[in-house]
C-alpha positions in Angstrom: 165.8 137.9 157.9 162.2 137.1 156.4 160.8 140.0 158.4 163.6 142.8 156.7 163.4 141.7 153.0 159.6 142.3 153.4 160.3 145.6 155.0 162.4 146.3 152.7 160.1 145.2 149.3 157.7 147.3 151.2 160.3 150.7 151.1 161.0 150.1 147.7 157.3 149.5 146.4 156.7 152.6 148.3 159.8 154.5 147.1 159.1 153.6 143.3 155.4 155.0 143.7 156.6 158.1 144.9 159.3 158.4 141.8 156.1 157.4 139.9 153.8 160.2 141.0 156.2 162.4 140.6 157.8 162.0 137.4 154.0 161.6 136.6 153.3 164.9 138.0 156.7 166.6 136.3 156.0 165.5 133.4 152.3 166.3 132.7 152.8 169.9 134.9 155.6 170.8 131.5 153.1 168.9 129.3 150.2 171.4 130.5 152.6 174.1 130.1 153.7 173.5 126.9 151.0 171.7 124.8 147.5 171.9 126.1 145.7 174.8 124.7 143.9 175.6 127.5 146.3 176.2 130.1 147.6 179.6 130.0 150.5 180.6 128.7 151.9 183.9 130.2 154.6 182.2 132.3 156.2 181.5 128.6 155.5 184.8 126.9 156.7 186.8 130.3 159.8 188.2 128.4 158.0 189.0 124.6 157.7 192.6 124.2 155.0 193.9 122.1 155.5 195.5 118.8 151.8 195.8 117.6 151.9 199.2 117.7 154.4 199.1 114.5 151.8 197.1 112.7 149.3 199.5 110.5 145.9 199.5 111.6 144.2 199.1 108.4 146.7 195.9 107.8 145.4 194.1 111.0 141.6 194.6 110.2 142.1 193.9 106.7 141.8 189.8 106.7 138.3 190.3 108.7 137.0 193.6 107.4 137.9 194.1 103.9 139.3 191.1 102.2 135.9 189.4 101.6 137.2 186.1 102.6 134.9 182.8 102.8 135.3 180.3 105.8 137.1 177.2 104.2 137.1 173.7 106.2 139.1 170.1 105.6 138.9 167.4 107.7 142.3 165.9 109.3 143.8 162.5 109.1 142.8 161.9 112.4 139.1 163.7 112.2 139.4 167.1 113.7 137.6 169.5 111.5 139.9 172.4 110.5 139.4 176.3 110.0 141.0 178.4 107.6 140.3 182.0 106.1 140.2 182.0 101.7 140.9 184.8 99.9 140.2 185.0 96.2 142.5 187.8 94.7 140.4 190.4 92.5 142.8 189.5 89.3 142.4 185.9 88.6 145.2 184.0 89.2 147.1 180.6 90.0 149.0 181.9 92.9 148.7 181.0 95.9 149.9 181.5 99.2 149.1 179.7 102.3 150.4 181.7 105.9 150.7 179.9 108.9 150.6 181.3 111.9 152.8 180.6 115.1 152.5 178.8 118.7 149.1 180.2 120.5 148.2 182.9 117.7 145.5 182.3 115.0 144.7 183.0 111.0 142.9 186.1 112.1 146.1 187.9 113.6 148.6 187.1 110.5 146.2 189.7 108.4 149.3 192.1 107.7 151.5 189.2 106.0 147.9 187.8 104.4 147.9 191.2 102.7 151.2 192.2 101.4 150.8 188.7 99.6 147.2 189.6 98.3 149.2 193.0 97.2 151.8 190.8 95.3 148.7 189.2 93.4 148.3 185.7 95.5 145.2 184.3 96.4 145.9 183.5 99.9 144.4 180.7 102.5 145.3 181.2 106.1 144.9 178.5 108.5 143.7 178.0 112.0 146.6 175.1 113.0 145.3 172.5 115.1 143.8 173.4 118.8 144.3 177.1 118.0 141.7 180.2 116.1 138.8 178.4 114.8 140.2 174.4 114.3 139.6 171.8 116.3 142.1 169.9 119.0 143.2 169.1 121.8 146.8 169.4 122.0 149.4 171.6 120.1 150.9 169.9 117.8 154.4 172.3 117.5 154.8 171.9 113.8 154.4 168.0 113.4 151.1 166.9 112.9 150.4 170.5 111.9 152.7 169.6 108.5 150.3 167.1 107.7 147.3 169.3 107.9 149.4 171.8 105.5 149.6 168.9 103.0 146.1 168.7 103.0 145.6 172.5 102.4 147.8 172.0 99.3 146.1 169.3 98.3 142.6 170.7 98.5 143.8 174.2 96.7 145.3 171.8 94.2 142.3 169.8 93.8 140.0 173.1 92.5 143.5 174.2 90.7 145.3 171.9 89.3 147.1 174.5 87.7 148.0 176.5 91.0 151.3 177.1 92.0 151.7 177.4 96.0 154.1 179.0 98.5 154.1 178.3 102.1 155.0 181.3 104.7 155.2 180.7 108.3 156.1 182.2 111.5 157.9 180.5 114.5 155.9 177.5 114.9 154.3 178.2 111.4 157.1 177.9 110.3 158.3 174.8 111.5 155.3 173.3 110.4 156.4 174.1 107.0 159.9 173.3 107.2 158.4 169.8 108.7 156.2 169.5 105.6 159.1 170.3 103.4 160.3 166.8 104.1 157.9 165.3 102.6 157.2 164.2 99.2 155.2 167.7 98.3 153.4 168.1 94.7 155.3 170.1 92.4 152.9 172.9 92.4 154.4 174.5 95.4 157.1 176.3 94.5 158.8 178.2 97.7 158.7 178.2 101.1 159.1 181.4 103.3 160.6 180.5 106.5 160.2 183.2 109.5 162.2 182.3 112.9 161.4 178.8 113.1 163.4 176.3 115.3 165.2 173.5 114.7 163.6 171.1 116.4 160.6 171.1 119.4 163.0 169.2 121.7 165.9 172.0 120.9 163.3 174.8 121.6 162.0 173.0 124.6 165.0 172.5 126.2 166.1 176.0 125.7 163.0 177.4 126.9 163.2 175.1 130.3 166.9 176.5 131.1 165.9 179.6 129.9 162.5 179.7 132.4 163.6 177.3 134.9 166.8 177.1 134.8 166.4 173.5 134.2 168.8 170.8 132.3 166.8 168.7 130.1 167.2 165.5 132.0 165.0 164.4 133.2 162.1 167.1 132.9 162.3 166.8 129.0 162.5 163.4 128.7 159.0 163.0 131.3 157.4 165.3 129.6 158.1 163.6 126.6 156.6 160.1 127.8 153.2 162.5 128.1 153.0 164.3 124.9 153.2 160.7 123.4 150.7 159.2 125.0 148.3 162.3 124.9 149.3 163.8 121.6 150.7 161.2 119.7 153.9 162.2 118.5 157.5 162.1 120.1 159.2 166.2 121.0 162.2 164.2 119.1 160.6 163.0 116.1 159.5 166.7 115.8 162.1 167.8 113.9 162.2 170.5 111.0 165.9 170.3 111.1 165.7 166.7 110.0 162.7 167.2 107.3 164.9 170.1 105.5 167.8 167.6 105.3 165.0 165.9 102.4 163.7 169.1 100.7 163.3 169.7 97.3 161.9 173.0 97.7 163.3 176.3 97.2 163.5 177.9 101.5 163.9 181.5 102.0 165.2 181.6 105.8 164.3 185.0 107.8 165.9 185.6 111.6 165.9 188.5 113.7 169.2 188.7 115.4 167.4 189.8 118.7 165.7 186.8 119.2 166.1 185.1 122.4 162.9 183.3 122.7 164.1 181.2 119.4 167.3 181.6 119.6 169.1 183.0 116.1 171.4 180.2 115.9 169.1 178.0 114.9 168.6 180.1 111.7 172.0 179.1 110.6 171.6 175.2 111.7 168.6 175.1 109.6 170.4 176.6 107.0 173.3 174.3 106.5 171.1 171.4 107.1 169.0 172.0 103.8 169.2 169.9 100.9 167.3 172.3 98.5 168.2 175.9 96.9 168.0 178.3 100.1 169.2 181.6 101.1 168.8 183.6 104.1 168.3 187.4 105.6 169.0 188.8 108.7 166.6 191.7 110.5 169.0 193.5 112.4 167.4 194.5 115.6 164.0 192.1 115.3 163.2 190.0 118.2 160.9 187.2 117.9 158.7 187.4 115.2 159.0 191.0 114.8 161.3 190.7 111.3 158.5 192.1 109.0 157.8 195.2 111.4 161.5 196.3 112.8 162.4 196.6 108.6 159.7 195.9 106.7 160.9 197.3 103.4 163.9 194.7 103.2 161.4 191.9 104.7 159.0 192.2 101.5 161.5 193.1 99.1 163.5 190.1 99.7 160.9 188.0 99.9 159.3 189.0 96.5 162.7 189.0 95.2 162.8 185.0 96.1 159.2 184.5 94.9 160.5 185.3 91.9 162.7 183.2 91.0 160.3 180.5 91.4 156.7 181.9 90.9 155.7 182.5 87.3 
């Protein structure tokens, strides 16, 4: 009897190891895959078509070649040193607008958006998020931390003018990093918030994603994976919520969707929207897939958007 209950601690010690290195292997493999900057990402952008050849050429070199921007740097709560391009309009003014770009891009590719506001008389500031462009990190931070960061933008624009009045405009992950910093208690100088395909949550967009790639449920691969981003990036894929943070806004959101999206889903447009607290509307882009709202109809993009601004924006 002595002989199998040790025989059988043995097959269970060794049994548990094995679930061990594997959920440990699960979880940091989707981890990689989804979070760490350096692994390659083509496995998730396999299905994205490319509609740069909408964009106009002089827009995209604009931001680098003929906006005369200055490098601009803040340091982060947790000491990464942060990148972002200024841009001081040519009519003096106290608006701003701060454009965030989206999951693996940088500040240097949003040039076309940092434009059309420099058109509509903003001084603009476009950051490099964390682990991405010219910023510091080692893990992406989905919108979370990244709303942090954003708050400290404000604060430093705020800080050399007090009298400034601030929108926020992101895309995708940009802009559920504002969404997430809409949740918080923001100074009263910004006024809007532009929100461009975000998602309504990292663990919603994951878990679609995983079914969508891998035909995968989310148990147990999201919940391993999850056990990893905490421990390596600090934060939980369910605490990273926008969909929560708009439930506490006080800020005016302007929500933008294409209706072609499938790699964040369109629903989530209308979820977002029914669970803000603040004065919202929203626009559909008929025909715009991810991201692609401002080039499939770009005439109703702006136009509603300075429409919006205006309400709020002196």
């Amino acid at each position: 009897m002595k002989k199998r209950t040790k025989l059988g601690i043995k097959i269970f010690a060794v049994m548990l190891i094995c679930i061990i290195s594997i959920g440990g292997f699960i979880g940091n493999y989707f981890y990689n895959l989804a979070l760490n900057p350096n692994t390659p990402k083509d496995m998730i952008f396999a299905s994205e078509d490319d509609s740069s050849d909408l964009e106009v050429k002089s827009d995209v070199d604009w931001l680098l070649n003929n906006s005369n921007y200055s490098d601009t740097y803040i340091t982060s709560f947790d000491n990464l040193k942060l990148h972002a391009y200024e841009v001081k309009n040519k009519n003096k003014t106290n608006k701003w607008a701060i454009v965030v770009h989206g999951y693996t891009s940088e500040g240097s590719l949003l040039s076309s958006k940092a434009k059309h506001f420099y058109d509509m008389g903003y001084n603009v500031l476009v950051p490099d998020l964390r682990a991405h462009g010219k910023s510091q990190g080692d893990y992406i931070g989905m919108g979370w931390h990244d709303r942090l960061d954003i708050i400290s933008w404000i604060n430093k624009i705020i800080k050399g003018n007090p009298n400034s009045e601030i929108v926020l405009h992101g895309t995708s992950m940009g802009s559920a990093t504002v969404l997430s910093a809409s949740g918080e208690n923001l100074p009263s100088n910004v006024k809007a918030i532009i929100a461009d395909c975000g998602y309504t949550s990292v663990w919603d967009v994951f878990s679609y994603q995983l079914k969508l790639l891998f035909n995968l449920p989310p148990f147990p691969v999201m919940d391993l994976a999850n056990m990893v981003t905490m421990v390596k990036a600090g934060y939980s894929l369910k605490e990273a919520s926008p969909i929560s943070q708009v439930a506490h806004s006080k800020t005016p959101i302007l929500f933008i969707h294409g209706d072609k999206d499938d790699f964040v889903p369109y629903y989530m447009m209308d979820k977002l929207y029914n669970a803000t607290s603040s004065k919202k509307e929203k626009l559909t882009i008929k025909g715009a897939t991810h991201a692609k709202s401002d080039l499939v109809n770009p005439k109703l993009y702006w136009s509603r958007v300075n429409d919006f601004l205006n309400k709020y924006v002196k």
